[in-house]
C-alpha positions as CSV (number, residue, x, y, z in Angstrom):
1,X,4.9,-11.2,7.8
2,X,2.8,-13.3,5.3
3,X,2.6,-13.0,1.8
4,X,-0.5,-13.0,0.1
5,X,-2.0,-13.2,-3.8
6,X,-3.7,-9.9,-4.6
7,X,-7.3,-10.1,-5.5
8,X,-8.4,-6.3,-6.0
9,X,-6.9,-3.3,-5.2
10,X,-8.0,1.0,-4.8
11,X,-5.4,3.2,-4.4
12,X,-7.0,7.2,-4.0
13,X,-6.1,10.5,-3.4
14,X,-8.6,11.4,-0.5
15,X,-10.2,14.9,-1.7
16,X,-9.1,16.7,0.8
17,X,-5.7,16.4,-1.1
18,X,-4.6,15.3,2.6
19,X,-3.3,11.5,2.3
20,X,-4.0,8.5,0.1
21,X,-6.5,6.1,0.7
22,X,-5.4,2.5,0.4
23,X,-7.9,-0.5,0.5
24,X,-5.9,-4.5,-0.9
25,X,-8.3,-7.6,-1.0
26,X,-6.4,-10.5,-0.6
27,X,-7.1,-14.0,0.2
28,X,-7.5,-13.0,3.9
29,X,-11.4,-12.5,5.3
30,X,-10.7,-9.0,5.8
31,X,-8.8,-6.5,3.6
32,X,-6.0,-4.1,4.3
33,X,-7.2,-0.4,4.5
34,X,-4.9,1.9,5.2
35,X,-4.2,5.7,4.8
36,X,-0.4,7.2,3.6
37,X,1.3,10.4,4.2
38,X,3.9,12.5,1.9
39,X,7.2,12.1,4.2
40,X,10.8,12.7,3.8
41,X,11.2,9.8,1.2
42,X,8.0,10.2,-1.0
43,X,7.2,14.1,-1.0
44,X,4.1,14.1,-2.9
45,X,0.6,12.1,-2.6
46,X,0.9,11.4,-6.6
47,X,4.1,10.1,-6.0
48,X,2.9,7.9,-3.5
49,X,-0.2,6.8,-5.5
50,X,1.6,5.9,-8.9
51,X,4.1,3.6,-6.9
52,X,1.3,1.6,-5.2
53,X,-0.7,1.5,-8.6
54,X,2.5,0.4,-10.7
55,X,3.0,-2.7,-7.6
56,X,-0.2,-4.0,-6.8
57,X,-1.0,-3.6,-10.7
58,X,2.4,-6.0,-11.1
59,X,1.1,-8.3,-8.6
60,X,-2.6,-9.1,-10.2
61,X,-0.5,-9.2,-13.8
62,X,2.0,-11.2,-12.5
63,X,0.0,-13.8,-9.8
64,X,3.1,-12.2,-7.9
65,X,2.1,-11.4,-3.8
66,X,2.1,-8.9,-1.7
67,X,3.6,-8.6,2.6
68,X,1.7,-5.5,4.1
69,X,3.1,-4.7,7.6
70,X,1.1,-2.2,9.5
71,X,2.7,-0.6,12.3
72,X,0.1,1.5,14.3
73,X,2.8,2.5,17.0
74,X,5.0,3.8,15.0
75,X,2.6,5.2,12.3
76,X,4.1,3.3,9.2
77,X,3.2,0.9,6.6
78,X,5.6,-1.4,5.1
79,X,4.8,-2.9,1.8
80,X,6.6,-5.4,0.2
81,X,6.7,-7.5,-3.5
82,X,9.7,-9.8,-4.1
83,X,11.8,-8.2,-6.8
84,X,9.9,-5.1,-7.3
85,X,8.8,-3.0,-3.8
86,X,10.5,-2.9,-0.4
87,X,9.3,0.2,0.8
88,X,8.0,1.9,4.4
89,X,5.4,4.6,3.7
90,X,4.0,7.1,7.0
91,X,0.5,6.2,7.4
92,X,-1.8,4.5,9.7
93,X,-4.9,1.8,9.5
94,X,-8.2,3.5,8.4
């Protein structure tokens, strides 16, 4: 698990209304792109949306960075930003 500076972010409700669509530039050659699930913990895909905003938003406004864990197997995405996110979401890489 690395941290790394966020450059740019998009954070989308796909319209089909059916997951949220997830894309983080960092300083890494490739950027995270990912699609999240409602589950258990986060019941809705606005709910989902307006905590990843209000992060990744902290992190560009704050130089803070950002640990994103992706975990294929196990379909989940773990997101991390010291002091404000420590959070597993259900989704899968896109």
């Amino acid at each position: 698990m690395a941290r790394h500076p966020v450059k740019s972010f998009r954070v989308d409700i796909d319209p089909s209304n059916k997951f949220i669509d997830v894309e983080i530039e960092t300083d890494l050659k490739k950027p995270y792109r990912f699609h999240l699930n409602t589950d258990a913990n986060y019941p809705t895909l606005q709910g989902i949306r307006d905590q990843l905003n209000e992060a990744l938003t902290h992190c560009t406004t704050n130089y803070e960075k950002v640990d994103v864990s992706i975990f294929e197997d196990r379909f989940y995405v773990n997101i991390n930003v010291t002091d404000f996110i420590n959070t597993r979401f259900t989704g899968r890489k896109a």
